[in-house]
C-alpha positions as CSV (number, residue, x, y, z in Angstrom):
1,X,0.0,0.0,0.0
2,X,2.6,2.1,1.3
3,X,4.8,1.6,-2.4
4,X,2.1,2.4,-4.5
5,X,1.0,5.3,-2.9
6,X,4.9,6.8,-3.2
7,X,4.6,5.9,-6.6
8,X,2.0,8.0,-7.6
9,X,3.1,10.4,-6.0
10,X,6.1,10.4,-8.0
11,X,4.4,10.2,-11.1
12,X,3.4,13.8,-10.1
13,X,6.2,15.7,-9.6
14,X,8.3,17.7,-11.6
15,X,10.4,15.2,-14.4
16,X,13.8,16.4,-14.6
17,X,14.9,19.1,-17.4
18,X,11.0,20.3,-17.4
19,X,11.7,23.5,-15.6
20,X,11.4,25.6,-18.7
21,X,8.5,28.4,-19.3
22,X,5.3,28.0,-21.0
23,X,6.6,30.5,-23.6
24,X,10.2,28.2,-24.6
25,X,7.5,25.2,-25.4
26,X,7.5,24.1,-28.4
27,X,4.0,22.5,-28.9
28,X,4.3,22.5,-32.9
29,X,3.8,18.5,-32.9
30,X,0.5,18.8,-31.3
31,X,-1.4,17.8,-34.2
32,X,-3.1,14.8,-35.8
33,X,-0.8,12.5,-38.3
34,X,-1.5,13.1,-42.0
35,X,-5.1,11.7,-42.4
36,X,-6.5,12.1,-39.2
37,X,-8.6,15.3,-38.0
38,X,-8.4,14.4,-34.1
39,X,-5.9,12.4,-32.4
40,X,-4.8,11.5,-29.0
41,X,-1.3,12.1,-27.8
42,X,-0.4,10.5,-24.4
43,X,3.2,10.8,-22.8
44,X,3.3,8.0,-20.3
45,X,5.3,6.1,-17.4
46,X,4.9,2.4,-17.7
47,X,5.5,2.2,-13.6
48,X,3.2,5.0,-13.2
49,X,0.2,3.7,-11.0
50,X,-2.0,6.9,-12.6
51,X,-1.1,6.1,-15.9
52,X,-2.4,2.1,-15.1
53,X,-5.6,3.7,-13.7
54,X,-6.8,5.9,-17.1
55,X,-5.4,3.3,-19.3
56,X,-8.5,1.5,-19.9
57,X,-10.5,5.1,-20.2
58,X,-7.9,6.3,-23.1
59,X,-8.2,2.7,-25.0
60,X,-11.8,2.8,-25.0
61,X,-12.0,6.6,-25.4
62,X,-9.7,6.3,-28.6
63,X,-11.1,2.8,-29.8
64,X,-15.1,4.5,-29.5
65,X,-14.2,7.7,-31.4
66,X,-11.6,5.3,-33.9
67,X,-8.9,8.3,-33.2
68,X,-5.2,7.9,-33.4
69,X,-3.7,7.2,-30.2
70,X,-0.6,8.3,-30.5
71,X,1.7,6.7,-26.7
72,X,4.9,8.3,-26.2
73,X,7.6,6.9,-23.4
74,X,8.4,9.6,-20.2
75,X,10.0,7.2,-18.0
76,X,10.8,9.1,-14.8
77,X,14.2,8.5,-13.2
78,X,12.6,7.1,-9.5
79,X,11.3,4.4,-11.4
80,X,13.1,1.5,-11.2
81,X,12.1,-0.7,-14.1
82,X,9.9,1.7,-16.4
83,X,12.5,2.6,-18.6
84,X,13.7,-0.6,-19.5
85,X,10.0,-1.6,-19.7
86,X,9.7,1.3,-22.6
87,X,12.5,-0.8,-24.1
88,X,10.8,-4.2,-24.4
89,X,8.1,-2.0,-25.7
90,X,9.3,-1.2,-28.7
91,X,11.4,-4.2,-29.3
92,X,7.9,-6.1,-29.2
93,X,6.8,-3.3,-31.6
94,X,9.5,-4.7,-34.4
95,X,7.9,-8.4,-34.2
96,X,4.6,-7.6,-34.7
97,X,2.2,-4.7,-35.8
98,X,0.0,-3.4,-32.1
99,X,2.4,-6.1,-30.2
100,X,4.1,-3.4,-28.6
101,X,0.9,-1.8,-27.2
102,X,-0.3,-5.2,-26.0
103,X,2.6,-5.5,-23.8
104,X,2.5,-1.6,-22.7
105,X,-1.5,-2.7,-22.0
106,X,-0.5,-6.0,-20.3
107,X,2.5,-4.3,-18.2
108,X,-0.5,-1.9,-16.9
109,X,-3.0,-4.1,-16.3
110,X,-0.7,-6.1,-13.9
111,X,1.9,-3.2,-12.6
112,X,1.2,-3.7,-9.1
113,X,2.4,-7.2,-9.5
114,X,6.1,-6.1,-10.8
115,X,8.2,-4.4,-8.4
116,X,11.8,-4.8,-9.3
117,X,13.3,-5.3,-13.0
118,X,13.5,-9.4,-12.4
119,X,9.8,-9.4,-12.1
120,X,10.1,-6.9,-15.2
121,X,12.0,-9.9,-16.4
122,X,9.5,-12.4,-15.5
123,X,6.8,-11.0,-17.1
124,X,8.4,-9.9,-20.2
125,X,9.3,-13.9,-21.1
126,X,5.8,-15.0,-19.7
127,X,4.2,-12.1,-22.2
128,X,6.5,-13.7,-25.2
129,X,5.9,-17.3,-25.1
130,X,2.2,-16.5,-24.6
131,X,2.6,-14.4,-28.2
132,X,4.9,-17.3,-29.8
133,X,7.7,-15.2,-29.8
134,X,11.6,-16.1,-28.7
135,X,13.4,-13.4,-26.3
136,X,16.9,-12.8,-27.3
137,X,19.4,-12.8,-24.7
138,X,20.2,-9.3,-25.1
139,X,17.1,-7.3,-26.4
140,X,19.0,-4.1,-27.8
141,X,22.5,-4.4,-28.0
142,X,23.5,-1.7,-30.2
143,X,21.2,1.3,-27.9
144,X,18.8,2.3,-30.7
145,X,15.6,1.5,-28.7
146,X,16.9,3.0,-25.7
147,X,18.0,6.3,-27.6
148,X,14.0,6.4,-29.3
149,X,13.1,6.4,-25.5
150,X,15.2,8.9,-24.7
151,X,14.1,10.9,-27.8
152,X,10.7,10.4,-26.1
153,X,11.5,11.8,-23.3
154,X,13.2,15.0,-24.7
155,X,10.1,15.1,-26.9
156,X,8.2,15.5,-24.1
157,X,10.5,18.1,-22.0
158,X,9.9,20.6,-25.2
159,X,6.6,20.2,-24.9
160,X,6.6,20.8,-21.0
161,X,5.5,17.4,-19.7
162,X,6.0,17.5,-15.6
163,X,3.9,14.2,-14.8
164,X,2.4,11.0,-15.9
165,X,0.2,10.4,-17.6
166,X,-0.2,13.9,-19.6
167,X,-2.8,13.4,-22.4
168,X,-3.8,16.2,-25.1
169,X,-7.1,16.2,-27.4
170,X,-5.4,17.5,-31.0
171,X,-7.4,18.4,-33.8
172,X,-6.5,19.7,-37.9
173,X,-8.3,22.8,-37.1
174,X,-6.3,26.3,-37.6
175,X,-7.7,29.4,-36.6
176,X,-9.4,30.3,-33.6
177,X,-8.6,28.4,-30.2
178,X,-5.5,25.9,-30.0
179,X,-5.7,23.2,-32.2
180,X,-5.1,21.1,-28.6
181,X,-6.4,20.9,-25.1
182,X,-4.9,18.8,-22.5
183,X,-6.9,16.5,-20.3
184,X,-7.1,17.0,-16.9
185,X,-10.3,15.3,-15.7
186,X,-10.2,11.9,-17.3
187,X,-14.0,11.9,-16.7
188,X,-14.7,14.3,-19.4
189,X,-12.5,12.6,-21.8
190,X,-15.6,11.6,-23.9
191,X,-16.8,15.1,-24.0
192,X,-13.4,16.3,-25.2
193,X,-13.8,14.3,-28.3
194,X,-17.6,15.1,-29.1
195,X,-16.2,19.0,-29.0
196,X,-12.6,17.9,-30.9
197,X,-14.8,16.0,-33.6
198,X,-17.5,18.5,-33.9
199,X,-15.5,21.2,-34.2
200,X,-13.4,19.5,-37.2
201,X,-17.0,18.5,-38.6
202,X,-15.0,15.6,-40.2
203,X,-15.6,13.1,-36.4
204,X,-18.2,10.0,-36.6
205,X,-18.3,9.0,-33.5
């Protein structure tokens, strides 16, 4: 009881290297890919107990409104095994196309059951053999998965992250209001889309 509530806790405070202004932000890639009029864009902790909770909300929220959910790795440095989980992540994302966010679903669905990187370990084999799918004995040996993690992350420090999960509605519209809204009550979620897609007038929900 006592770890999870410290953990999210942490999954609220200030990430390291976000201390910069809302005017130095860059929030140019706050926008749908090419052929989408709304998207989701989630920066995310796979250790993060908060990010475990709205999980489910954003999968359902984004499979309902059939919106681009676009998950981006913030692993925060008090977290033991979260970045190495963003690893095996997107090595699972090179075997198979959505195998990547089955395991970033799986990992959240049974976080409170994985408290040190062995466990991490444990799981991760368990999650392969269930898909068919061989470890290798060294997942990433030349760095390149790590260094798209820790493009991530510096992704998200331009746009100001500070916590886990941080969420923004984006939409194709120009003009006007900001073509993005962050999500701060997960309970309106739903509502945030009905405005996102009737405001594009391109939505079917």
């Amino acid at each position: 009881m006592l770890r999870n509530t410290l953990l999210s806790l942490s999954c609220l405070v200030l990430a390291l290297g976000s201390q910069l202004s809302l005017a130095q932000h860059d929030m140019s890639y706050l926008k749908p890919p090419p052929g989408a009029h709304v998207a989701l864009i989630e920066f995310a902790d796979l250790e993060c107990p908060m990010c475990a909770r709205q999980n489910p909300t954003i999968k359902d929220a984004a499979a309902k409104y059939h919106v681009p959910w676009l998950r981006h790795d913030f692993p925060l440095q008090m977290h033991v095994w979260s970045f190495q989980a963003a690893v095996n992540g997107r090595w699972f994302d090179t075997q198979r196309k959505g195998l990547g966010n089955e395991y970033r679903d799986a990992i959240f669905a049974d976080q409170v059951n994985i408290e040190t990187k062995d466990d991490l370990r444990a799981f991760t084999e368990k999650f392969a053999q269930q898909h068919g799918i061989q470890l290798p004995f060294v997942m990433d040996p030349q760095g390149k998965l790590a260094d798209e993690v820790k493009a991530d992350y510096a992704l998200g420090e331009r746009l100001g992250v500070h916590q886990t999960p941080t969420v923004w509605v984006v939409t194709d519209r120009s003009g006007g209001a900001a073509p993005y809204v962050e999500v701060t009550d997960y309970n309106k979620l739903y509502t945030m889309l009905d405005e996102a897609t009737a405001a594009t007038a391109h939505g079917k929900k």
